[in-house]
Structures are given as C-alpha cells and as structure tokens.
N, C-alpha and C positions, 0 to 999 in steps of 0.2 A: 136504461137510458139509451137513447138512438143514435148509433155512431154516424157522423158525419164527414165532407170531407172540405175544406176548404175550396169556395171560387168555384161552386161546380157547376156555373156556365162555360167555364174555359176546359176547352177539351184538355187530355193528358198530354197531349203532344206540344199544346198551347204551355204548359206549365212545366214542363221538361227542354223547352228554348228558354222559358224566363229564367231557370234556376241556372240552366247552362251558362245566360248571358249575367246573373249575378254571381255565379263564383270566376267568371271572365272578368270580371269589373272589379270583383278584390282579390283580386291575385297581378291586376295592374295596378291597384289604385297606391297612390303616392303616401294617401293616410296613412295605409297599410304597413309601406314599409320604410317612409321616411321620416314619420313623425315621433310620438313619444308613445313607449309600449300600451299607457293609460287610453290614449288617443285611439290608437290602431286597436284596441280591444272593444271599445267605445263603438268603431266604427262597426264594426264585423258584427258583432250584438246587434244592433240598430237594421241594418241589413239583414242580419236574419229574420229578424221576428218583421221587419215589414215583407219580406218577399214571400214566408210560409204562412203570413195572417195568424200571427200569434202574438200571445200576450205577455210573456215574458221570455227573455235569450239571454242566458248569463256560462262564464266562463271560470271555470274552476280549477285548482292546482292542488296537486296531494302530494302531501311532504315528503321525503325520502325514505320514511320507513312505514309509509302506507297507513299511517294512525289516525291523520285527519287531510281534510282539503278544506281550504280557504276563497273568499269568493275573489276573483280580482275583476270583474265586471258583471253587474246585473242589469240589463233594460229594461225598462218597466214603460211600456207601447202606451199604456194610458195617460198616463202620466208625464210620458218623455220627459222620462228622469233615468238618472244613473246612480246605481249604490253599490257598498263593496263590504270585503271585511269579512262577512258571515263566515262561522267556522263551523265546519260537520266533523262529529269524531268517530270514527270508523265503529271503535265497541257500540256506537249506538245504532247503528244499519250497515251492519258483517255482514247482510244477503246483495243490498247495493254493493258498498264495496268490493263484494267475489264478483259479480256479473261484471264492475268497470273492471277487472283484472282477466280476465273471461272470452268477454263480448266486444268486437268491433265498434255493433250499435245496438242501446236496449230502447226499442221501441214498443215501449207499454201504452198501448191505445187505452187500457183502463189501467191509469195508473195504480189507482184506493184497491185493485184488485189484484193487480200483476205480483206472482212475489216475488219478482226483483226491488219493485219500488213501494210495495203495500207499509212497509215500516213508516214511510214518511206520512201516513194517512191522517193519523188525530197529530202530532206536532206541524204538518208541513203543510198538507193535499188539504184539508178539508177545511183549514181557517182562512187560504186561499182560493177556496173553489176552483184548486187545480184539478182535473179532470185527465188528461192524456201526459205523455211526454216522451220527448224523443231526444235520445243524448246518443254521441258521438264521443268516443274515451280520441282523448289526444297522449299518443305514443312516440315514444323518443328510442330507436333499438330494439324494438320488441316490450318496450316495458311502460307499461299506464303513468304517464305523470300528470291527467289530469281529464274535463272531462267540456266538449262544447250542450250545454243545457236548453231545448227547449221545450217552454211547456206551454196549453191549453186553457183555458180558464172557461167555466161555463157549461161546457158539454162536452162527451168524449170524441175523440176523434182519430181515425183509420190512419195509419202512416202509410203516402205508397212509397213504391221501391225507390220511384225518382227522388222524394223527399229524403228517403234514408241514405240514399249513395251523396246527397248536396250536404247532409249534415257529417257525414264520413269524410267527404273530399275538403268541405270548409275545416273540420275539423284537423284534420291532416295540415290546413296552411296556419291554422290557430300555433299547431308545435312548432310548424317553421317562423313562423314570429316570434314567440317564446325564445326559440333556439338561437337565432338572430339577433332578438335583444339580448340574450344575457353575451353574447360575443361583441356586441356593440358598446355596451356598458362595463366589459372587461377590458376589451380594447380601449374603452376611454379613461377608465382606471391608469392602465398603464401608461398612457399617453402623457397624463396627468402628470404620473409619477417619473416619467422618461422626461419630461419638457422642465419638469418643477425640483428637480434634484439638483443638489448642491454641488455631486461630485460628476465628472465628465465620462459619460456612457457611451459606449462604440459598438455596433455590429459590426464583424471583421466577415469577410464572405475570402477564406483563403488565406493571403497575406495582410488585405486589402482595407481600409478601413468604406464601407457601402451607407453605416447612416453613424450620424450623434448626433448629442443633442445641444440644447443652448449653451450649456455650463462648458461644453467640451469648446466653446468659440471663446468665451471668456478664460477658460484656463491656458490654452494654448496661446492664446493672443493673434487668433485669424478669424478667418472665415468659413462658410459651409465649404465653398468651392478648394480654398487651401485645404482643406484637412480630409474630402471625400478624394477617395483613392491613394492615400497617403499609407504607409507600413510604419509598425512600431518603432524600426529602424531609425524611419526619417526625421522620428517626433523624440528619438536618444540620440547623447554624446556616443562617439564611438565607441565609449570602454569606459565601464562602470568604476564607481568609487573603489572594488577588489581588485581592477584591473581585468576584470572578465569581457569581452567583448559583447557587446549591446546586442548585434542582429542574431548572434547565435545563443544567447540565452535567451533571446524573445522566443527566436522560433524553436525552441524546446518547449519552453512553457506553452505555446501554442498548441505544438503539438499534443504534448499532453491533456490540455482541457478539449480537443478534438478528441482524444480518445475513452474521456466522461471522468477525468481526476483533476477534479476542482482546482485552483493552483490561486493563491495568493502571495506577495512579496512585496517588499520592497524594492523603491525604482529609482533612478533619476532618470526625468526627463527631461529634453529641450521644449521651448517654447517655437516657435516663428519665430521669434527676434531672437535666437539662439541665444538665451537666457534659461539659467537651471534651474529645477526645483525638486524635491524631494517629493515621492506618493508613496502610498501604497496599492496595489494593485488587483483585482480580482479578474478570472477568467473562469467562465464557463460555455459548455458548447448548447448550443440551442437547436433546432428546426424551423427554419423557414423556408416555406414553399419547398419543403421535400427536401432542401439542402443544409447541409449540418454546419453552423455556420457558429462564431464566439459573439458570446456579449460579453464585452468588459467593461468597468468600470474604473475610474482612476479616482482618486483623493489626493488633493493636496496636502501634505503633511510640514510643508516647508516652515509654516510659524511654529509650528509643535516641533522640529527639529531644531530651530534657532533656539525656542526656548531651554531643548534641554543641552544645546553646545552651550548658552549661557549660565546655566542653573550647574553643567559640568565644571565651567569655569569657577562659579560662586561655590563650588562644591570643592575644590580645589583650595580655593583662596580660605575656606573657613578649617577647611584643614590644615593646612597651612599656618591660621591664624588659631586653631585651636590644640597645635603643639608647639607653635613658637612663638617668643617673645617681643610683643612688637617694637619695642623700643632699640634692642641691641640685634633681633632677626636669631639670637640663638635658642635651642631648641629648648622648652618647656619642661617645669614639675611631668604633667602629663606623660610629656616625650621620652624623659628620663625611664619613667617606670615603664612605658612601653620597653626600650632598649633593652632596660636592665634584664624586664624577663627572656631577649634571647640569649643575652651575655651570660647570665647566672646558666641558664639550661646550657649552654656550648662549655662552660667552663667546668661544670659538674659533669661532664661524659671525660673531659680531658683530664682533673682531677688537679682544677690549677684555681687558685684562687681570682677577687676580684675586688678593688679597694673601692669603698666610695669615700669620696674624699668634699669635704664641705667646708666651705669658706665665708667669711663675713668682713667686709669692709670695717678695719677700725675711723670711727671720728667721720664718718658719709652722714651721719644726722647731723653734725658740726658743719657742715660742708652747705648740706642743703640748707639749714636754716639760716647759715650767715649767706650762701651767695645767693640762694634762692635757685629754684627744681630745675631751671634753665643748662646751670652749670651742672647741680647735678647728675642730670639726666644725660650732659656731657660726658661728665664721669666715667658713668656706667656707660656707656657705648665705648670709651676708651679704654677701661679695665675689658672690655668682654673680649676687642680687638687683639691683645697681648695673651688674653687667654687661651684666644683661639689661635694663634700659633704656635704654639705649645702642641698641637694638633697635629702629628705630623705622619703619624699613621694611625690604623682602623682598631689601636686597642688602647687609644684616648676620646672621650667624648668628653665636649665641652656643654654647659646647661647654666641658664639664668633661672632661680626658682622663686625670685621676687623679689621688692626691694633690692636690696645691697647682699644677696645670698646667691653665691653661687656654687655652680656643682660640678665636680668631675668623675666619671666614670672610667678605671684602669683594669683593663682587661690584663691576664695572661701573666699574673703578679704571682713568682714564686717564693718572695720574701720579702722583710721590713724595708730593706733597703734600698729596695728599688724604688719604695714610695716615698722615701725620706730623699731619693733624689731630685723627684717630682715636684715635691713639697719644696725644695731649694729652690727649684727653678722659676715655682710659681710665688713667691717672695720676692726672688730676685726681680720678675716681670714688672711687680706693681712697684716693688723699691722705685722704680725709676723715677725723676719729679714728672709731673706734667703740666706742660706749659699750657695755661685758661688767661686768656684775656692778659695777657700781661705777667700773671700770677705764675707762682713754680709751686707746685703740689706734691704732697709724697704721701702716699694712701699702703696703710700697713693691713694686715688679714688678720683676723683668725681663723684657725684652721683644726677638724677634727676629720677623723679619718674611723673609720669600720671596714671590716671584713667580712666578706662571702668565703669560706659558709660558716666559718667560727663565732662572729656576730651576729648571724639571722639568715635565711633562706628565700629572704623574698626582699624587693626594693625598698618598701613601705618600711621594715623591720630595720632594714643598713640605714638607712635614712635616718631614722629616729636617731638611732645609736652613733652617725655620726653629729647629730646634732646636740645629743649629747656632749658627747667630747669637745665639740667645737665651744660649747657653754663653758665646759674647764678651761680651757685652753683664752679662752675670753675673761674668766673671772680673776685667772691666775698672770693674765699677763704677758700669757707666752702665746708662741706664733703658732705652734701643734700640740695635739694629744689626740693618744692613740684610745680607742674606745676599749674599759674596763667597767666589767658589771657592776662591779663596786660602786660607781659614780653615778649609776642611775637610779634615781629616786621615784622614777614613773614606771617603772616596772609595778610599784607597791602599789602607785595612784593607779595605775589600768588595772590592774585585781582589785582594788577599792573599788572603781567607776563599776565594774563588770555585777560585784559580788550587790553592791547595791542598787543596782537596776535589775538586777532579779525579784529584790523587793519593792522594790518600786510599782514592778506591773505587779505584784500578788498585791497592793496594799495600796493602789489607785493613785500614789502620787504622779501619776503620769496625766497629761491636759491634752485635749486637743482644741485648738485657735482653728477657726475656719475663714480663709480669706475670702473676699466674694469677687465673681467672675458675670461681666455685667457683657448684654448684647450691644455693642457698637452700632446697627442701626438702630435699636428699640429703644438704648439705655436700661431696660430691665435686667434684673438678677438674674442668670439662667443657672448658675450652680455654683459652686465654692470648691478652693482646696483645702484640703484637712492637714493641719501640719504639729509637728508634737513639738510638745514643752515639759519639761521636767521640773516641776517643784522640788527640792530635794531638802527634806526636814531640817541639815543643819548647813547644807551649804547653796541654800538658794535656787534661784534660778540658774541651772544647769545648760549653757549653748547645746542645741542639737547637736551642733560641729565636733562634741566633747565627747558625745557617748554613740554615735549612731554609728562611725565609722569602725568603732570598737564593737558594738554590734554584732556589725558586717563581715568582720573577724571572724565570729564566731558563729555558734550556732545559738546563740541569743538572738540574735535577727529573726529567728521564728518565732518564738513566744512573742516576742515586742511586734512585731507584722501582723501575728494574729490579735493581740491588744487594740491594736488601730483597728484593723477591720469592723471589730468589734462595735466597738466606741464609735464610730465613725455610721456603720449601720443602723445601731442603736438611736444615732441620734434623725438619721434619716427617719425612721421609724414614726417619732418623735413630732418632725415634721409633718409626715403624711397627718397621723392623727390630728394634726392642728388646720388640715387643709391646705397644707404648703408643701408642693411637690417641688423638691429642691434635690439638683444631683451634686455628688458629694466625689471629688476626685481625691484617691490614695495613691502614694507611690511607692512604688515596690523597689526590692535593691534586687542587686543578681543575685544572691542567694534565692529570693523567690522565683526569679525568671526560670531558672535549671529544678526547680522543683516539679518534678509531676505533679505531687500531690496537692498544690495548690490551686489550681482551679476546681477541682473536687470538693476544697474546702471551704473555699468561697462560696459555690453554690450551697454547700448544706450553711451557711451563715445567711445568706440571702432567705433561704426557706425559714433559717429562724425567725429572722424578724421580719419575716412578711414583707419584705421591700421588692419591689420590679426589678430587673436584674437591668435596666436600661438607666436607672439611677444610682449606678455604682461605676464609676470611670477610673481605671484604670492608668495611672502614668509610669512611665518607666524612660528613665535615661538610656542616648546611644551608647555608653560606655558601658554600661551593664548586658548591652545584648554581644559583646565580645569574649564573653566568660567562657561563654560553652553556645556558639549562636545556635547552631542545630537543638539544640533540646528548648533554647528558650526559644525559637520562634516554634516548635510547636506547642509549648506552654501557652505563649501569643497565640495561636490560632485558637486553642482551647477553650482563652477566654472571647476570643470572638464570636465559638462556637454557643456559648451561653450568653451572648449578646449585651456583652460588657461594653462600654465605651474605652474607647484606648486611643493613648495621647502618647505623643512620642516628647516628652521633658526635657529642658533645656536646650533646642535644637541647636547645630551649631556649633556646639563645643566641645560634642565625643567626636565616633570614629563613624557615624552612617556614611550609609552610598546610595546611589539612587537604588542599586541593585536591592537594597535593604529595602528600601522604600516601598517599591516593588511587591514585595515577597510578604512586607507587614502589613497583616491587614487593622489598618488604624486608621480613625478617623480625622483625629485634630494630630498639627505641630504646636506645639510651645515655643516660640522665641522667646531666647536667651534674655534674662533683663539686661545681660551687659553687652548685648546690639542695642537694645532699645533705650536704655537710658540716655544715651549719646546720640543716635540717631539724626538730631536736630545740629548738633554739633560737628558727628564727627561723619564727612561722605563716606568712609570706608563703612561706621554699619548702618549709616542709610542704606547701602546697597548693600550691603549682604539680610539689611530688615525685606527690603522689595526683594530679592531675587529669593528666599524664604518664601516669601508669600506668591510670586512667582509660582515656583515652584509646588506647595501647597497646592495651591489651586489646578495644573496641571494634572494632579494625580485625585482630584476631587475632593480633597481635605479640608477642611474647618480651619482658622489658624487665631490661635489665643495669642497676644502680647505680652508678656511680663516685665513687670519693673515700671507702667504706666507710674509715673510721678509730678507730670503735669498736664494740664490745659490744651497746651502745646501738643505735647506727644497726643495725646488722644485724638485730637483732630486730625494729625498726620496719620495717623494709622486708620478712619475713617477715610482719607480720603485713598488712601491705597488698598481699600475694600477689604483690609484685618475685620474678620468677623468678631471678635471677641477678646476681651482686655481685661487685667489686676494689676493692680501696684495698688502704692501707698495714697495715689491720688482718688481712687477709688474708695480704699480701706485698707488700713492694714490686718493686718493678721487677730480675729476679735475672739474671744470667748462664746460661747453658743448664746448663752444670752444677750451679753449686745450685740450680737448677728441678729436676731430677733429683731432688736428696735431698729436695728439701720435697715433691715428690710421693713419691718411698713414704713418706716420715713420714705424711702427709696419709692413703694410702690406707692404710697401715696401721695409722691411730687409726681 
C-alpha cells in the first residue's frame, strides 16, 4: 500500500506555520485552561485530528503501576463525536506498553506492521481500518503517565518531523493540563473542606494569623478584617484555667509544630466580645510559597464541657444520694460497709476492737399509723439529729439503715464498758420527750451490739450478728444485748439455704423469668433480662434476695453463674431455631468480674450452643467493679474483646466516675428503677433520670429505663430520647413460654 502524506499542495514550510500557529492557539486558548478537564481534552483532540487531517485523536492515562491506561478522550472526525472509557491492559500489548516507557514518540507509518503497534492488528487496526499512527507518551518527571493518540484510517501514512515535534510539544501541554487539573481539583477539595468545616481553621505565617475561614468568624464572633493579623495572644485570657500564662504557652506550642511535632491541647479562648469558651486545639506546620508556615485548627468543646461540669455535678449528687439517706442526710446501709471496711483494716493492724452497735425504734409503727408518715418521718429526722451529736470525734459514726434502724460504728473499743457507756448515752438521747404538734413523745430503742473481730471479720457478718441481738434484746424486752452464738438460729438457716442450693442447680429446681426490654422508638422487643427464681421442694418460692447474696459469699456463685449462663443460652438457642433472634442480658456479681477464667468460659458456652456472641449481654453493677477494679475492668475488656454487649446495671446507686466510664468499654447504662419510678413525681430523680441520659449519650451509649410502670413514664422517657425501657408496664418478669406469647402478641400489634 502507498504511503502518503497529508495536504500535499501545501508546501512543508506551509504546514510547519500551521502546526506552529495550532499549538500557539492551545497553549492560549481559555478552553484549555479554564474550563473543565473533560472540556479542555475535548478541545485539544478536536484540534488535533482537524490540523493533522486525521481520523481519530484520543488521550490516554496509565495507572500507577503500568498495568492498564484508560481512554479519557476519543474524537471521532467523522462522526464528531466524543467517547471515553476504553480500558487497554498492558499483559495484552507488553511490546506497546515498553515503546510508551521507552519512546518520546512512536511513529508507526504501518501501524498492522510496526512491532511496536502490530499486537493491536486483528482486535484494534483492522476492524478500524486503522492504517498509520502517531502517539506522543505524556510524561510527568521523567515517567510515562500516559499517551496523546493519533491515528489514520484508510491508507498509510509518512509522519514528518514537523508532525512528530507538534504531537511531542501538544503532548507535553496534554500533562501540563492533566497536572493543573488534578491541582485545581485538590485545591478545590480543600477549599471545600477549608470553607465547609465546622471547626475554625488558621494559617498563622509567624505569630500572625494570614487566612481562616468562615467558622473561624462565627466562632470568634468578628470579622475577616478583626481576626487577620491578630496572635493567639489576642484571641486568649491572659492566664489559663492552671494559671500558666496564655502568650507563652502559645508560643511554645507554636514553636514546636514549626519544628514538625504535631501539638494538640486544650484551650480557653476569648471571643471579640471577650467572652470564654473552651476548644481543643491542633497545630501543624505546613509550606506555603516556600515559607513554613502553621495551620491550626480550633473546636469548640464549650457544650461538651458544660455538660460534663453538669453530669460532674449529677455525678456528685448521686453519690451523694447513693450513700446517704434522704430523708435524715445521714449516711447509708451502703456507706456504713464502705467505712466499716477501713475501720476493721485500721483496727486489725492496731489490734483494737470495733463495736457495731444496732438500734430500733420501740412503738415507730404505733407512731406512724396513728399520726400518719408526716410525723413520722418528723421522728426520724429528730431521732438522727440527737444521734448525730453523739458524734463528737472520728471514732463514732453515725448511719440510718432504713425504716426505724439505725446504726453506729465505734472505733478504737478496748472493752465492754466503753460501749455500755455509749449505749447509756444513746437511751438517754431518745428518752427525751419530743414535742410534735402539741404532742410530748418518748421513743425508747432496742439495741444489739457485736464485735470486730470476735463476732465476724467483715461489715455484712457484724451486721447480722448485731441484728441478731437486737432481735433478743426486742423480744425480751430489754434496751441491750450483747451478741452470743447461742442466739443465732440463721447460722443453721445459711448452711440450710447454701447446702440446698447445691441441689437445687444439680436437680434443676432453679427457673429462669425473662423480662422483655422493648425499643422506645419502634415499640418492638429487642431483648430480655434473664432473672433467677428458686422453686424449692418444701419451702416454695425462695426470694433471689434470700440465697444470691449468700451465694456471693461464697464460691457457690460459680456453679449458680455458670447454671444461668447455661440455661439462659440454651434458651437463646431455642429461639434462634424458632426464627427469633432475641438477645438475652445476665448479670454477673464481682465474684465473676475478678474471675479471669470467665470470659474463656463464656466463649466455649457460646460455641456450645451455637449462639452469636452479640446475643449474650452482659450486665454488671458499679458496686461490683470496686472489688478488685484492675482485674475486673480487664475481665470487662475481655468480654468486649469477644463482642459481648455490656450494660453498666442499676446506674446511679454504686460507686462509678466518669473516669470509670471512660475506661469501660460498654455500651448501654441501666437506670436505677428507683430514679425512674418517681421521676414524674419526684424533680430530684427527674434530673438525675436526664443528666443519666445526658450523660449516656455524651459518651455514645444506649440508655435502658428500669422500673417503666406507667403510660406516663414511658412517654417521658421517649421524649428525653431514653432509647430503651422494662418494668412491669411492659411485662413483668415471665416464664420462657409466656415470653413466647407476649412476643407474637407484641409483634403482631
């Protein structure tokens, strides 16, 4: 076939001005370089193939690792048409590919023969009757990123030199396009994200602040003009919440992200209208225009710090309220055994005794039912007030432990007598009358006392034992008695409770009730608690409150924990097979918390019954992670590490801190039913139910309700955005099988 050459009336000099004054015209042209990259690729194709009299000019890009190029423009001069897209994969023409890695320009006048390009011949050359082609590789640094294509159709054709330097020189402006747009679409990237960001963005060139953006006019409360040229200084109080001075902690920190060590902190700054707020702050050094210059960033954090001096507060007040007694303000059952355990440890290194001494109002039910809970509750705010003078140094503690019971703690006791002079004083206190409304009152005790460490070694143990004796000391009539084994009749019943709750789990009189826990916006069931019941052959229905704490004593709370689990996955099991994926929360006591071994065993129980490990939740009280906290929060991490759901139980009325909060990785809180029962009644645990869920929500947790019992509550906890709710208005506590029918009832209203 006869090589030709294009236009060959026009001499070469004729055609080497025209190509000159075409790459002159797009290397100005506007298309070029102010339009959109589709556009300016569009243009420059077009351009080619009409100034070389060819039939097709397309532009090609080859991916980072040389494996394929993709078309982003083809012109098609017949048609004038535009297409795109086509993908070539390098393992299919390795001879093309080495030549664009190679070759400046491969000018194959027979294309179907050259073997640089002969591979494309039966898929490419010949069902186009492409004939010639002449490409230009487009290079960025010495390295091929891509390739300007054109080709021939019809008959082959001669490439001169003049053609080959115009497709070299266009091609050359193709990468500077390419290079341009992707800087122009980065920069608009950033722009985007500089202008549309929430928190307030600075270039500091020095001291100085040189650009922000729009957030930085809203945060501060000015203007472009206020705030360009302004220093960190100007935009801080003089001396920070440590008392560390503003302009010299700036410029440390500045200085250090000039010298490439990233620096984040906390700030307070001023506003313009020298108003404070809380951020946190990030500094890093950048380059622009050759000068090494900071971008920071700023975050308002001032809501997120209100909330947690509030939820500090409610943190505060529930402790508070979860070791002391609200009616008389003195300190709590709870509080008591806290105390006791430093008092007993201080007293056992001294080698000195410590009495607990327990008291009960004679004739307070006589009191309350004739004058009614008004006076009473007069009563006891005046019985605690006589009490608590009595108080007169740090080795008496006074305590209200409910009802008409109260309790004193006597440190540093090295004989009977000391207590028996105690015991006078606190006789003589309440002998006094007390004048109610008119009325003269005279409220007598009874009174039982035990010993640390001849009576028991721990609170829980003196406790009993003085309860005990308080019992004699009430049945006989008299105002004291000292505790004597002889008198305790539950010593026998706790080895009774113990010895037959061993058979109990070996012989399945043990039930589990599963209460259901329904979603507050959907109404639907999302999972249940599992809670034990003791049938017991000759003495009924057994309270959990009777055996579980005895348990907890012991190392019976392992067999009995592992029972639950059991039974409890079992019946998830149960569910799956019926098509009902239902998550099943158990709660663990501290004995399980300080167990290593128990997340181990949960998993091989999960692998037994083939249950998801995301349908077994975990709850555990803050008073159990005070045991041993170090082993149980990494017990807690363990089971988070098998992707257990975990719920922090009964919130509110152990000992957490936020620092707890923090550190535990759980999902849901529980509140307390005895915030929420009251809730509607009482503003004290209205707010402590919202600053809970406050709270909750801050640290991104799920928050359950307990003790739902009306219509009422459940809407209020709905609109305070509580994700999830039980009580009795729900369900109470049912058997697996009427769990069964109230869930399809449930799922089919």
């Amino acid at each position: 076939m006869r090589e030709t050459s294009p236009k060959t009336s026009q001499s070469a000099s004729s055609l080497s001005r025209q190509l000159t004054e075409a790459y002159v015209a797009l290397s100005k042209s506007e298309e070029v370089w102010q339009s959109s990259l589709t556009q300016a690729l569009r243009h420059i194709t077009q351009t080619c193939a009409n100034v070389l009299g060819v039939e097709r000019a397309s532009i090609w890009q080859i991916s980072p690792d040389m494996a394929k190029m993709e078309c982003l423009c083809l012109y098609l001069e017949e048609q004038n048409r535009f297409e795109s897209g086509l993908v070539l994969e390098a393992r299919a023409y390795p001879r093309y590919f080495s030549a664009l890695a190679l070759e400046r320009v491969i000018n194959a006048s027979d294309a179907q023969q050259d073997l640089r390009t002969r591979e494309f011949t039966e898929s490419y050359l010949k069902p186009l009757n492409i004939q010639s082609m002449l490409d230009g590789t487009l290079r960025n640094e010495g390295i091929t990123k891509g390739v300007l294509c054109l080709e021939q159709v019809g008959q082959r054709r001669f490439w001169t030199e003049d053609e080959q330097i115009f497709v070299a020189s266009v091609a050359d402006m193709v990468s500077q396009v390419l290079l341009f747009s992707s800087f122009r679409d980065r920069e608009m990237r950033f722009r985007a994200l500089f202008e549309g960001s929430g928190d307030a963005v600075f270039v500091l060139n020095g001291p100085r602040i040189i650009e922000c953006n729009p957030a930085a006019f809203r945060m501060f409360r000015g203007n472009r003009e206020q705030l360009l040229g302004a220093t960190p200084a100007d935009l801080s109080p003089e001396l920070q919440p440590d008392g560390s001075i503003s302009s010299s902690v700036a410029a440390s920190h500045m200085q250090n992200a000039l010298e490439g060590a990233s620096q984040f902190f906390e700030w307070t700054h001023r506003r313009l209208d020298n108003t404070l707020f809380d951020a946190e702050v990030t500094l890093n050094s950048v380059m622009l225009d050759g000068v090494n210059c900071i971008l920071g960033t700023v975050r308002d954090v001032s809501d997120r710090k209100q909330a947690e001096d509030a939820l500090v507060q409610s943190q505060r007040q529930l402790a508070y309220r979860a070791t002391h007694d609200s009616l008389t303000e003195l300190p709590n059952r709870d509080s008591l055994h806290l105390s006791a355990s430093r008092m007993l440890a201080q007293s056992k290194l001294r080698g000195l005794q410590v009495a607990v001494i327990l008291l009960d109002l004679n004739r307070f039910k006589d009191v309350n039912d004739t004058l009614g809970h008004r006076i009473g509750d007069f009563l006891l705010q005046q019985v605690a007030k006589r009490l608590s003078l009595l108080h007169k140094d740090n080795e008496l503690e006074v305590y209200r432990l409910g009802g008409d019971e109260f309790a004193l703690l006597k440190s540093h006791v090295s004989n009977r007598d000391e207590v028996i002079t105690l015991v006078d004083a606190v006789i003589e206190a309440l002998s006094k009358p007390l004048d109610v409304e008119g009325m003269s009152l005279e409220m007598g005790a009874s009174i039982g006392v035990s010993f640390f460490p001849e009576n028991g070694d721990n609170s829980h143990a003196l406790l009993r034992c003085a309860d005990v004796a308080m019992y004699q000391a009430k049945t006989h009539g008299e105002n004291l008695h000292f505790y004597d084994a002889s008198m305790d009749a539950n010593s026998t019943r706790r080895l009774t409770i113990l010895a037959d709750l061993g058979v109990a789990i070996r012989s399945n009189q043990l039930q589990l009730h599963y209460q259901p826990r329904i979603d507050l916006a959907t109404g639907a069931c999302n999972g249940c608690e599992a809670l034990l019941r003791w049938v017991h052959p000759e003495q009924g229905m057994i309270p959990p409150g009777d055996f579980i704490p005895l348990a907890e004593m012991t190392e019976m709370i392992h067999p009995l924990s592992l029972w639950v689990l059991r039974e409890a996955l079992r019946q998830v099991r149960c569910w799956l097979d019926e098509g009902k994926e239902i998550a099943v929360a158990v709660n663990l006591s501290a004995r399980n918390l300080i167990d290593v071994r128990c997340p181990a065993l949960i998993q091989s129980l999960l692998h037994e019954f083939g249950v998801p490990n995301h349908l077994l939740e975990i709850e555990i009280t803050e008073s159990a992670l005070i045991t041993d906290p170090e082993r149980a929060l990494q017990v807690v991490q363990s089971f988070h590490d098998l992707g257990l759901h975990l719920a922090i139980d009964d919130f509110g009325t152990g000992y957490s801190s936020m620092s707890y909060l923090k550190r535990l990785p759980i999902q849901t809180l529980k509140v307390d039913r005895s915030f929420v029962k009251e809730m509607l009644t009482d503003e004290a645990d209205a707010v402590i139910v919202r600053s809970t869920i406050g709270l909750a929500h801050s640290f991104g947790l799920n928050v359950v309700a307990e003790g739902v019992e009306d219509e009422a509550t459940l809407q209020a906890l709905c609109n305070l955005q509580c994700e999830q709710a039980q009580g009795y208005h729900i369900s109470r506590p049912i058997p697996a099988a009427e769990f069964d029918a109230w869930y399809l009832q449930r799922r089919g209203n």
